[in-house]
C-alpha positions as CSV (number, residue, x, y, z in Angstrom):
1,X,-98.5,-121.3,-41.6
2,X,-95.5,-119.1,-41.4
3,X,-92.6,-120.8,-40.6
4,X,-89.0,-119.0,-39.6
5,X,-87.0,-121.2,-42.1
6,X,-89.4,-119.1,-44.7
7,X,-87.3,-115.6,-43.4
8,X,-83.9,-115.4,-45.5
9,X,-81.5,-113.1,-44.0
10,X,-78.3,-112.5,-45.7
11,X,-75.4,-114.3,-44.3
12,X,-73.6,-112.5,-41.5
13,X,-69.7,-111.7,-42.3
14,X,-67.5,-113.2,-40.7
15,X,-65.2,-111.6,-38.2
16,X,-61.1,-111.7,-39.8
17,X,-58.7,-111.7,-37.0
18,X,-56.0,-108.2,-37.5
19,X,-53.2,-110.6,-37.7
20,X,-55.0,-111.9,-41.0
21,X,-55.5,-108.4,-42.3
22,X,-51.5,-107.4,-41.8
23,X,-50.4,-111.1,-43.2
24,X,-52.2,-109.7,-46.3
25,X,-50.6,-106.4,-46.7
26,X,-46.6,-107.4,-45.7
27,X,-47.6,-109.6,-49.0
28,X,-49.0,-107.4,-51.2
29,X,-46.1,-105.3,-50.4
30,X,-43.6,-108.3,-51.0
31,X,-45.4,-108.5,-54.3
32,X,-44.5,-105.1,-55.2
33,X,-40.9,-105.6,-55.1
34,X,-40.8,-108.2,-56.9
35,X,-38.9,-108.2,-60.4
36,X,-41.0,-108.9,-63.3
37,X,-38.7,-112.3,-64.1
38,X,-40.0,-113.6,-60.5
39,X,-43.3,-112.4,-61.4
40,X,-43.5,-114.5,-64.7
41,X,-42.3,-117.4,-62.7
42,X,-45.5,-117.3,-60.5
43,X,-48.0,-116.6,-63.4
44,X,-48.7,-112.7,-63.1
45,X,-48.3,-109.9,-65.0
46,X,-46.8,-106.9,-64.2
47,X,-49.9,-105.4,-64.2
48,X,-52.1,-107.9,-62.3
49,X,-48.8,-107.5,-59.4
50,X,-49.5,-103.8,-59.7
51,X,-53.1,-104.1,-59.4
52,X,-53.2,-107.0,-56.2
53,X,-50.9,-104.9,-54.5
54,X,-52.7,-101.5,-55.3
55,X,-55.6,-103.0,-53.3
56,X,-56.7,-101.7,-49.5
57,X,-55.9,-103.9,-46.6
58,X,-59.6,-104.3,-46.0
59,X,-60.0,-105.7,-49.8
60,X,-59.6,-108.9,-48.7
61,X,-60.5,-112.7,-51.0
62,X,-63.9,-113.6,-50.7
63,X,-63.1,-116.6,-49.4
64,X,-62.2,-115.5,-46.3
65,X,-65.5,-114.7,-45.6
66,X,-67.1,-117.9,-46.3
């Protein structure tokens, strides 16, 4: 007997509203400027800053698509 539940189809993505998407880069921007004494103060490298806010608008957390 074949039964549907036996079928596993990936997970569909979810749909991320634009407003989402443009939150994200006006703070990936903001954590460009920041100086590297604020940047200590929140737990990130100069680097890591450099490389979160290197990232595409599109690149968003995984979470959001749980």
């Amino acid at each position: 007997m074949i039964t549907l539940l036996s079928r596993r189809h990936p997970p569909a993505r979810r749909r991320i509203p634009l407003w989402r998407y443009m939150s994200l880069q006006r703070q990936r921007r903001a954590l460009a400027r920041l100086e590297p004494r604020l940047l200590r103060d929140v737990g990130l490298t100069e680097d890591a800053a450099r490389a979160e806010a290197a990232r595409r608008v599109w690149d968003a957390p995984h979470h959001w698509f749980r």
